[in-house]
N, C-alpha and C positions, 0 to 999 in steps of 0.2 A: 060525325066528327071522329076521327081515327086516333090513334094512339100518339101518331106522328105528328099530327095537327095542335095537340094538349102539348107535346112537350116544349118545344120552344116557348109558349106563353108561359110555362111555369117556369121554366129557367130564367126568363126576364124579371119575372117579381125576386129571382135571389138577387137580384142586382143591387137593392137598399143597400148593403153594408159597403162593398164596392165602390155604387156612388158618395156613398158618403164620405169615404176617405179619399176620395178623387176630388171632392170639393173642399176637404178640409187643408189637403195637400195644395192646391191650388191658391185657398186663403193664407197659406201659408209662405208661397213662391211666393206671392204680392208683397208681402207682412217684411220677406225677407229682403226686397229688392228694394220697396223704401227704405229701411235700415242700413241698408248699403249706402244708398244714397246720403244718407245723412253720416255719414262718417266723414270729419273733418280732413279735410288733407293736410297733407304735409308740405314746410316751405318748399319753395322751390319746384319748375317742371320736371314732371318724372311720367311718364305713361302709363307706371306701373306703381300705384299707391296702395295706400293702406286696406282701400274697399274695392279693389279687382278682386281677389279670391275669393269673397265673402260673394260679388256682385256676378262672380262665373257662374258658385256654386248655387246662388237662386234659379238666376237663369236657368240652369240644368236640371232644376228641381221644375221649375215653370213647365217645361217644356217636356218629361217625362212624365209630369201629371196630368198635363193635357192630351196626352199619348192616353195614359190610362180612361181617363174621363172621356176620351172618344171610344174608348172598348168597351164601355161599360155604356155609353147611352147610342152613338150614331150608329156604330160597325159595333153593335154585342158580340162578343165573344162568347159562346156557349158553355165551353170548357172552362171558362171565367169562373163564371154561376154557377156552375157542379163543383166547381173546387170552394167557391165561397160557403154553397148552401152546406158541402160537405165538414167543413171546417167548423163553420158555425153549430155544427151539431154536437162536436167533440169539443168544444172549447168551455172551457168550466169558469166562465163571465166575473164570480164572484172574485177570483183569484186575482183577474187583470184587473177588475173595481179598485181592489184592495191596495193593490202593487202600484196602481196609478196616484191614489192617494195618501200611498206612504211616498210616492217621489214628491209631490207636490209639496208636502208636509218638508221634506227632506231640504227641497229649494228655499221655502221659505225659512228654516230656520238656520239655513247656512249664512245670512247676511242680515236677518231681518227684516221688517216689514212696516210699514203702517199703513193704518189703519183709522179712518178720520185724521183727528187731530193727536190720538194714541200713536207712537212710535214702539215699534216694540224687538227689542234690539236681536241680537241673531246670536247662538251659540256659538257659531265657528264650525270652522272644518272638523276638525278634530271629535266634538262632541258630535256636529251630526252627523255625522260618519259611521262613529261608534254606536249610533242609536239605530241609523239605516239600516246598517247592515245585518243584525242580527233578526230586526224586524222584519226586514223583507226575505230573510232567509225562513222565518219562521212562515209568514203567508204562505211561501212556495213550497212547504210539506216539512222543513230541518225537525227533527225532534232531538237534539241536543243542545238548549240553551247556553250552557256552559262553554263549549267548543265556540258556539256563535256569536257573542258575548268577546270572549278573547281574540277572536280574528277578525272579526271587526275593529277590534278598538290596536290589536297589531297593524291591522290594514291602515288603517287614516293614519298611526304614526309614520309609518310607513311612507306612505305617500305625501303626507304632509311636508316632513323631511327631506323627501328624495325633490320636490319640487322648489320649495322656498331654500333650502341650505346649497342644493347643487345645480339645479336648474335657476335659479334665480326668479322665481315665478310665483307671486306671492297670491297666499290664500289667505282667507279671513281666518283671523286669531279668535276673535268672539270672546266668549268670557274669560280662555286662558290666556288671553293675551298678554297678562302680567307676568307670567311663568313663562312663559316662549321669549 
């Protein structure tokens, strides 16, 4: 067996990660095209309702993950797998763990959540914002708390403001709600 003969077999096994987001992206085109569907319409015929943009943008998601997911298992792309395997080597896993679960953290307590028959109510924009941010500034290497801390909690005013006061676009108040 030659040299030539091993490398495509090994570039095939970098395919895991690839595939995986090719099928998670996939579960997620479906995930988004029910939800589409299930948005109520609005009175009256209009061709153009409230769940066309929502129902393009899956579609378009459907249809470029399936593009990938046939790169990745029917027509392998080679240069796929050397850029995946290549990536995966430089990629420092604990950071993205960390940062994935300071967003999750983040979603849930922007509205709250429950939990059995526990309800467990949500801080609001404002406080998690101000928690996010400095958090996940810190994961990503910040070593000034203080800086991270105040710009954060500048940001979500910021934002908060700029959407509900002048945009009209209401964000969850959460605990300050009595003070806002």
């Amino acid at each position: 067996m030659t040299t030539e003969d091993r490398a495509p077999r090994k570039a095939q096994g970098d395919f895991l990660g690839p595939r995986l987001v090719a099928g998670a992206l996939l579960a997620l085109a479906a995930l988004l095209i029910v939800s589409a569907f299930g948005i109520a319409r609005g009175g009256g015929y209009s061709v153009i309702g409230p769940a066309t943009i929502p129902l393009v943008v899956a579609i378009g998601l459907l249809v470029l993950s399936a593009i990938f997911a046939l790169r990745t298992t029917v027509l392998p792309d080679i240069d796929l797998a050397e850029r995946a395997a290549n990536e995966d080597v430089v990629t420092h896993w604990r950071t993205v763990g960390l940062t994935a679960a300071a967003l999750i953290g983040y979603a849930l307590a922007l509205d709250g959540f429950e939990l059995g028959p526990i309800e467990v109510p949500g801080v609001g924009y404002i406080v998690a914002t101000a928690l996010f941010l400095p958090l996940t500034a810190r994961i990503l290497g910040s070593r000034s708390p203080i800086r991270d801390v105040i710009a954060g909690f500048v940001v979500s005013l910021v934002v908060y403001f700029g959407f509900t006061q002048f945009l009209g676009v209401r964000l969850p108040a959460g605990i300050l709600g009595a003070l806002l």
